[in-house]
NUNUVEX-971098 format. One record per residue: residue number from 1; residue in three letters; x, y, z of N, C-alpha, C, CB in turn. Coordinates in steps of 0.001 Angstrom, whole numbers, plus 500000, padded with zeros to 6 digits. Glycine has a CB too. Example, Ala and Ser with C-alpha at 12.3 -4.5 7.8 and 13.67 -1.06 7.14 Angstrom:
BEGIN
REC  lummi  drenmi     n_u     n_v     n_w    ca_u    ca_v    ca_w     c_u     c_v     c_w    cb_u    cb_v    cb_w
REC      1     ala  513190  494310  507800  512300  495500  507800  513200  496700  507800  511308  495527  509046
REC      2     ser  512850  497750  507080  513670  498940  507140  512900  500030  507870  514084  499402  505725
***
This chain:
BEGIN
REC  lummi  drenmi     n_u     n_v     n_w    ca_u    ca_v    ca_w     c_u     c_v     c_w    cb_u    cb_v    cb_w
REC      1     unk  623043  266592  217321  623956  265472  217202  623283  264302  216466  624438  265029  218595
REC      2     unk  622164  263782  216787  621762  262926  216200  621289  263259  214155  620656  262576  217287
REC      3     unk  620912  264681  214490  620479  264575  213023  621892  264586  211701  619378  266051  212820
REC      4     unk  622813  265233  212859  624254  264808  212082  624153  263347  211634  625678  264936  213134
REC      5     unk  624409  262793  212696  624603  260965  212646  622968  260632  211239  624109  259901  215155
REC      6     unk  622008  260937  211593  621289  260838  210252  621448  260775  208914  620766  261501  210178
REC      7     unk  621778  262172  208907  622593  263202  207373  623814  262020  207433  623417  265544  207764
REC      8     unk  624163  261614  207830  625845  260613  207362  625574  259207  207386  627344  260755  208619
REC      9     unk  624241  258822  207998  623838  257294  207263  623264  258045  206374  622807  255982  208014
REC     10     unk  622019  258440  205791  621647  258601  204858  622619  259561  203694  620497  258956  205258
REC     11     unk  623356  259617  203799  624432  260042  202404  624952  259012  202269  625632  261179  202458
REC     12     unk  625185  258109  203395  626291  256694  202907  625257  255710  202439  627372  255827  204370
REC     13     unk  623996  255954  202725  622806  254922  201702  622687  255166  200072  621069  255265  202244
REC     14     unk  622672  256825  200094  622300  257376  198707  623659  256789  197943  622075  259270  198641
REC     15     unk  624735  256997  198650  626313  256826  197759  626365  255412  197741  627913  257504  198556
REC     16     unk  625748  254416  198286  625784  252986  197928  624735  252436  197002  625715  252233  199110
REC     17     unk  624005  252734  197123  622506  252584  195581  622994  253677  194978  620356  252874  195943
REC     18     unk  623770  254410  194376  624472  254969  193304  625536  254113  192788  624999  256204  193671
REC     19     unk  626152  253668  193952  627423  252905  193276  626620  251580  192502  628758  252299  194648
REC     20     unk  625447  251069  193369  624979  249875  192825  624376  249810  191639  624233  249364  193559
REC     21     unk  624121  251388  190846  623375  251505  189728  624594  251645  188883  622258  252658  189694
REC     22     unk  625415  251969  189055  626390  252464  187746  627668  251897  187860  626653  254092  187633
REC     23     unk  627835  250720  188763  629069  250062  188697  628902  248625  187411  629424  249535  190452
REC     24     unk  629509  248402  186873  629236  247723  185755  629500  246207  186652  630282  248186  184289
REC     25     unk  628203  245281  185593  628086  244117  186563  629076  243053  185523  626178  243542  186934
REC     26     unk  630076  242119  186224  630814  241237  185561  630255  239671  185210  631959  241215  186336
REC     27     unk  629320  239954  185645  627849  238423  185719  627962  238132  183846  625269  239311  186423
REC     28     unk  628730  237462  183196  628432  237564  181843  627243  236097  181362  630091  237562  181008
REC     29     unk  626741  235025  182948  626487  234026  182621  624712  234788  182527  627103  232722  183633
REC     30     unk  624332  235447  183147  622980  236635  182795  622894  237043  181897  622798  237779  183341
REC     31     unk  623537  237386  180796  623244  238139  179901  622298  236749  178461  624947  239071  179518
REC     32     unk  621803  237509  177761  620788  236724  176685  621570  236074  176213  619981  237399  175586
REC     33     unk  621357  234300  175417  622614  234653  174221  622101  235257  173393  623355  233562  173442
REC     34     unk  623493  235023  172257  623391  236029  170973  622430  235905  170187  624407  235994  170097
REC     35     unk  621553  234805  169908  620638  234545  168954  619245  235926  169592  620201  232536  169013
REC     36     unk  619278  235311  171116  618166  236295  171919  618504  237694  171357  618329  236303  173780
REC     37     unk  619516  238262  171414  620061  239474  171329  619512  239715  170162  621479  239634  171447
REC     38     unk  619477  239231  168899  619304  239727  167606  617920  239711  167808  619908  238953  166360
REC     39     unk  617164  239134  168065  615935  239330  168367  615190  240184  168674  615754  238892  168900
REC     40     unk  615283  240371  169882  615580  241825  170827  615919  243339  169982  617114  241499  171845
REC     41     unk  616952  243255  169056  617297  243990  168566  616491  244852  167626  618085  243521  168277
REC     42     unk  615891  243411  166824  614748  243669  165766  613472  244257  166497  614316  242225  164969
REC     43     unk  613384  243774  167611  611140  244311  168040  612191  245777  168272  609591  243259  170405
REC     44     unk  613101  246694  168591  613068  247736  168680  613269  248055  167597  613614  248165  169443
REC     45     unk  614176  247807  166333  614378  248570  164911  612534  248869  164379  615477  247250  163535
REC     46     unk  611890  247967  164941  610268  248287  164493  610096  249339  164733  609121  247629  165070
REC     47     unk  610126  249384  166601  609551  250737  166991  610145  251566  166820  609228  250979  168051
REC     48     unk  611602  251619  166645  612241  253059  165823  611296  253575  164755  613762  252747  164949
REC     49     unk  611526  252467  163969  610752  253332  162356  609687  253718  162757  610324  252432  160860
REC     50     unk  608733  253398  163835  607024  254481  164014  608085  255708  164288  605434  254050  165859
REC     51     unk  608911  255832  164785  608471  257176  165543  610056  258121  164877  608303  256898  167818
REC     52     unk  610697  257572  164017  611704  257730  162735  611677  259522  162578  610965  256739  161037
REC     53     unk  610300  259897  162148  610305  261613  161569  609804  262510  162908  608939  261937  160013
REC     54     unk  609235  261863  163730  609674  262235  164898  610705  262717  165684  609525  261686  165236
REC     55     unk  611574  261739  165295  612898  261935  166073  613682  262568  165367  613593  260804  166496
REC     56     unk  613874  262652  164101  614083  263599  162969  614252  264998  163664  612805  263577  161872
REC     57     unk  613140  265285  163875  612436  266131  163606  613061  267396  165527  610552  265238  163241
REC     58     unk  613007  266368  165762  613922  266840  167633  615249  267183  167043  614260  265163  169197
REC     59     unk  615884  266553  166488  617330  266703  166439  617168  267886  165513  618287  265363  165899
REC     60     unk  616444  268192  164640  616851  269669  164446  616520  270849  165703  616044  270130  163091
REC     61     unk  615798  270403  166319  616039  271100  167504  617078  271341  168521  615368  270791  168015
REC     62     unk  618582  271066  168148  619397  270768  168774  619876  270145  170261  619631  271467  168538
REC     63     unk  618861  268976  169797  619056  268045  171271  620509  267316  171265  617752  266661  171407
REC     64     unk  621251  267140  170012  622293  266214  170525  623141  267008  170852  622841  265205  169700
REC     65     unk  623981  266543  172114  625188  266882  173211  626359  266575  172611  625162  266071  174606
REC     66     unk  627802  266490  172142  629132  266599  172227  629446  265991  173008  629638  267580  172345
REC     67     unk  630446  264979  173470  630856  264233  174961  632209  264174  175160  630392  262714  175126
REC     68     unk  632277  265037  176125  634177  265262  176564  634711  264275  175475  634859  264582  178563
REC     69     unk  635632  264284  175731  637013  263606  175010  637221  262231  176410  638814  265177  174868
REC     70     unk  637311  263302  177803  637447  261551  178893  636614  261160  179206  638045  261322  180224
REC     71     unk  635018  261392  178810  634125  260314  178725  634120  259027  177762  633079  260899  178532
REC     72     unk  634404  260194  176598  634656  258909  175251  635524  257711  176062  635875  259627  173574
REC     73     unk  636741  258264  176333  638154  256793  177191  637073  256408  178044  640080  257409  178462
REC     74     unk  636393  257060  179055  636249  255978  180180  634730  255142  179685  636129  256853  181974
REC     75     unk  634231  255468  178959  633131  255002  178189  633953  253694  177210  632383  256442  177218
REC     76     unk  634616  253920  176495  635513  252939  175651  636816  252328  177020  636402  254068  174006
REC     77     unk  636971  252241  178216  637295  251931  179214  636222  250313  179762  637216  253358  179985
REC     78     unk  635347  250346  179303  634126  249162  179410  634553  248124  177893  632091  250104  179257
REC     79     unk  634829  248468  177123  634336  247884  175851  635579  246054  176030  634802  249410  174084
REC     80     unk  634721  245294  176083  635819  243797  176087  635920  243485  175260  635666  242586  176648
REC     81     unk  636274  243884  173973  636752  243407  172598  637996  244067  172344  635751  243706  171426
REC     82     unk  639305  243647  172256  640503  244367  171615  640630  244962  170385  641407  243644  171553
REC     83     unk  640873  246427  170317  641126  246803  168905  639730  247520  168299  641567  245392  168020
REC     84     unk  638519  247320  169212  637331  247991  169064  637197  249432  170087  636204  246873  169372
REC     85     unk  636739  250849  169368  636387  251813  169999  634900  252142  169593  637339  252813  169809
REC     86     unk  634872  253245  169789  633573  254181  169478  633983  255392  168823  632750  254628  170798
REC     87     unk  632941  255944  168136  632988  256655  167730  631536  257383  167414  633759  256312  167048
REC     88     unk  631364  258596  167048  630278  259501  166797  629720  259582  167718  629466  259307  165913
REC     89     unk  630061  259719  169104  629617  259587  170532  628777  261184  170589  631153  259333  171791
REC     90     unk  626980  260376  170969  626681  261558  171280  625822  261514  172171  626355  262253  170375
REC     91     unk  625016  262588  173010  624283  262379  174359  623094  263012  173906  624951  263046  175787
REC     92     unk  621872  262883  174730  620780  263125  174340  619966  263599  175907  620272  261824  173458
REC     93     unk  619780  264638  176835  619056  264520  177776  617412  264111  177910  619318  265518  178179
REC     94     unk  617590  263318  178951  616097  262750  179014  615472  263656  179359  615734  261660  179858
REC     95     unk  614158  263253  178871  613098  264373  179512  612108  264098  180437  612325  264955  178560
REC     96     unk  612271  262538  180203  611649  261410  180750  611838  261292  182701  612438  260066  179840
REC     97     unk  612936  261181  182012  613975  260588  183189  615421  261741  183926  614828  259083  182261
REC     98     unk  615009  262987  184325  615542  264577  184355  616858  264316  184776  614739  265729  185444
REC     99     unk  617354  263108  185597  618278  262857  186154  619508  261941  185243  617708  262318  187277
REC    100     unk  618669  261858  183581  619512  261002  183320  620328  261181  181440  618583  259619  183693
REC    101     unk  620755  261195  181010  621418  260748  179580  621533  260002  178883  622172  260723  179402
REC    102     unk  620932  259631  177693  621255  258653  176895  622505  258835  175719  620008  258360  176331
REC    103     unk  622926  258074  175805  624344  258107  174683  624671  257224  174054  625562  258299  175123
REC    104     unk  624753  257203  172654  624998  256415  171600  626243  256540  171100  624157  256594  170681
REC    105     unk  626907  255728  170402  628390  255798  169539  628276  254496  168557  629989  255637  170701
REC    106     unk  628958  254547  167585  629054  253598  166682  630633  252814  166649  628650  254312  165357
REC    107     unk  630039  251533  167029  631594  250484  167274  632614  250406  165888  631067  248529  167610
REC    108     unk  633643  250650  165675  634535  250463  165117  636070  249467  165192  634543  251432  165111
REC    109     unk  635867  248241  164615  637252  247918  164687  637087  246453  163618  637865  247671  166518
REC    110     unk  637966  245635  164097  638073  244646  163357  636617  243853  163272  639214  243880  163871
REC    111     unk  636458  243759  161771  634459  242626  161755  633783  243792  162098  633905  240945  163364
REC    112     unk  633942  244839  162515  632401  245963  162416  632373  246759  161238  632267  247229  163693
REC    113     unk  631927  247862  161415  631415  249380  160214  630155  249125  159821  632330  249616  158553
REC    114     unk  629249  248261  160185  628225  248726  159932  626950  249568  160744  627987  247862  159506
REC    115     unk  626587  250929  160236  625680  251486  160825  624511  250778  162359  625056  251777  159576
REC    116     unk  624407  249568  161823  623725  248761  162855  624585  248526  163695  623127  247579  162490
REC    117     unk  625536  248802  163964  626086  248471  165462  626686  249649  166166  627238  247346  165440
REC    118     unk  625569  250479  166051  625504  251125  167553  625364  251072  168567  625115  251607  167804
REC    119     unk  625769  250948  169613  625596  251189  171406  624742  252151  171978  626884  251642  172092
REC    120     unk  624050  251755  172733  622930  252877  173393  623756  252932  175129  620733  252035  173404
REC    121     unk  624027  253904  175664  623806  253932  177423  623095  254973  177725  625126  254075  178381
REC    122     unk  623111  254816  179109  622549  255881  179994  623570  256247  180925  621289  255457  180748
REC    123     unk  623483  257676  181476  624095  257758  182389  623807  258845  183132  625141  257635  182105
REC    124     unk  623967  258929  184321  623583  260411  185228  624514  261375  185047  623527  260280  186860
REC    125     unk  625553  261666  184687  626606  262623  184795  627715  262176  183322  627397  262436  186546
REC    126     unk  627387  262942  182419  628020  263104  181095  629423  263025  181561  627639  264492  180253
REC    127     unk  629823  264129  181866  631154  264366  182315  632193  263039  183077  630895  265536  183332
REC    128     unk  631967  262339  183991  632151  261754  185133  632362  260423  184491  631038  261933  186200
REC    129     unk  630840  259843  183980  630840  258468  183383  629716  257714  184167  632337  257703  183520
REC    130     unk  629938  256578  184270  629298  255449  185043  627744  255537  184236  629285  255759  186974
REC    131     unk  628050  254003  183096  627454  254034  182509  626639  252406  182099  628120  254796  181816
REC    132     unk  625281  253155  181901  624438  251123  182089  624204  251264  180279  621959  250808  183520
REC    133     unk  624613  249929  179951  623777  249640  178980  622485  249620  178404  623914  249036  178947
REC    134     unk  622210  250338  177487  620568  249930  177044  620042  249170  176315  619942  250671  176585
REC    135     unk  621515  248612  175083  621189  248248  174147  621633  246312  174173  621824  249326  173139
REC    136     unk  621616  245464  173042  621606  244176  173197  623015  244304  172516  620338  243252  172597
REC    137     unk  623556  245248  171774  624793  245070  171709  625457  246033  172345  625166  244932  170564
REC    138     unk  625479  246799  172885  626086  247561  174099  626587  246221  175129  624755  248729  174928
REC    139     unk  625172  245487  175782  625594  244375  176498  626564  243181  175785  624349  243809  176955
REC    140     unk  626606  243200  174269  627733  242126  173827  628944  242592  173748  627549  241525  172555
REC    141     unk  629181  244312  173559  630714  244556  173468  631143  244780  174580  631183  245588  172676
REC    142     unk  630437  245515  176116  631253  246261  176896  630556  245160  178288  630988  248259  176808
REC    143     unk  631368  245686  179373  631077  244989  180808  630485  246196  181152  632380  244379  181883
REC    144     unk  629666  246939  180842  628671  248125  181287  627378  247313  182044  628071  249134  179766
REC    145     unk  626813  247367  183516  625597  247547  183909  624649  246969  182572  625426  249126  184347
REC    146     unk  623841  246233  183074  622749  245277  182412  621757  246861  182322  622003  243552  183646
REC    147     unk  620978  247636  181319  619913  248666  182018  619043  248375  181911  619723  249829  181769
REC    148     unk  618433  246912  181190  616671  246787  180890  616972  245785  182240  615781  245924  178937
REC    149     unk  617371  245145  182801  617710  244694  184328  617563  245251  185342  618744  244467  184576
REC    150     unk  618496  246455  185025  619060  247290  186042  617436  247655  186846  620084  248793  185275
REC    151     unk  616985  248437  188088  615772  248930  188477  615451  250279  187754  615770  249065  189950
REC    152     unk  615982  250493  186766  616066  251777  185794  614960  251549  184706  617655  251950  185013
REC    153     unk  615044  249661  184542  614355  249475  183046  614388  250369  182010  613054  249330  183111
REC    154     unk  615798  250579  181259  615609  251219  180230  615654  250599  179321  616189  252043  180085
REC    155     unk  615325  250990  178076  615307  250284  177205  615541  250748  175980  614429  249765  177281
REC    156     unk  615997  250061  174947  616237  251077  173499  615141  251548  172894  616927  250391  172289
REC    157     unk  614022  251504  172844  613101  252086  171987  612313  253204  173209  612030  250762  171172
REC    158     unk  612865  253870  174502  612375  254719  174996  612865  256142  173553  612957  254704  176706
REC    159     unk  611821  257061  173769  611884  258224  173183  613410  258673  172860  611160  259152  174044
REC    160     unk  614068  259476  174319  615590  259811  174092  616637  258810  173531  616130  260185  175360
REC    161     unk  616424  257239  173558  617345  256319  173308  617030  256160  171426  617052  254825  174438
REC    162     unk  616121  256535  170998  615608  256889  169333  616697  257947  169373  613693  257564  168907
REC    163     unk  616043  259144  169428  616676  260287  169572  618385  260269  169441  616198  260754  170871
REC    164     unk  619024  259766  170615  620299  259563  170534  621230  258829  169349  620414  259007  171563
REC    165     unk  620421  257929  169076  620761  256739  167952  620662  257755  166403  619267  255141  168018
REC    166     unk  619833  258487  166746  619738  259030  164914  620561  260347  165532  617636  259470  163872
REC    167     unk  621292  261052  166651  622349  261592  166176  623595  261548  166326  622240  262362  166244
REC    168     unk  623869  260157  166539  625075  259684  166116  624813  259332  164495  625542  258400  167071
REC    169     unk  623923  258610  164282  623858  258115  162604  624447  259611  161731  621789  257633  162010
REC    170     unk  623462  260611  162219  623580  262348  161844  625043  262330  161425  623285  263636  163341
REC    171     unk  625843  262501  162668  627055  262734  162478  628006  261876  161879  627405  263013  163430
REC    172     unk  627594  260411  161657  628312  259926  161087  628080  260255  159118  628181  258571  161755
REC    173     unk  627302  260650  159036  626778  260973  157703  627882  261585  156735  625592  261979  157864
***
């Protein structure tokens, strides 16, 4: 009896620090401003280019993933700009991090198309959703989870978040 009563607090602990990682935070007075953001943006376009033929070089290994069709909606379900989606949505499993996904797409709508405004997330379950931001414009278009915040610390210039970014670019080609 008691180890019942155990097993059912501890599932209702695990299912509440799950919800607390992947429920998207509405705090918009936290986030960098925009000047910070571009900033930010640049020390990772650095560390992309070290590791550029590297990551190349994986994706012919067929690391990039395909992403349902109702991930794309509930993924573009976050985005707070009207008239903006995603597109070239693709996933990348960590190797890092076994439990987790990185996924990139490129914003499309009114004032975008350029290659540089891709979105980075993470997420535990492709299928499902519930997804943190990685990137500095991920955090300017969508109400997605803060992830270099989050206790995840991810960040865009981890290995898979390269990776992901050059195969969406791939496919947009």
């Amino acid at each position: 009896m008691i180890k019942k009563i155990l097993y059912v607090i501890g599932g209702f602990i695990v299912f509440i620090i799950i919800l607390l990682i992947i429920v998207p935070t509405p705090d918009i007075e936290d986030r960098p401003v925009k000047k910070k953001e571009v900033v930010v943006e640049q020390k990772v376009e650095k560390k992309k280019d070290v590791k550029k033929e590297e990551v190349k070089e994986e994706i012919k290994n067929d690391s990039c993933i395909n992403i349902p069709d109702q991930s794309i909606t509930r993924l573009e379900s976050g985005l707070n700009t009207a008239g903006v989606t995603i597109r070239g949505v693709q996933a990348v499993k960590s190797e890092e991090r076994p439990e987790f996904y990185f996924i990139a797409g490129d914003l499309e709508g009114p004032g975008l198309g350029s290659k540089s405004e891709i979105v980075i997330f993470a997420t535990s379950d492709i299928e499902i959703g519930g997804f943190i931001s990685v990137n500095a414009i991920a955090l300017e278009f969508t109400e997605w989870a803060d992830g270099p915040k989050s206790a995840f610390k991810f960040s865009s210039s981890e290995k898979e978040a390269i990776k992901v970014r050059e195969c969406t670019e791939e496919i947009l080609k």
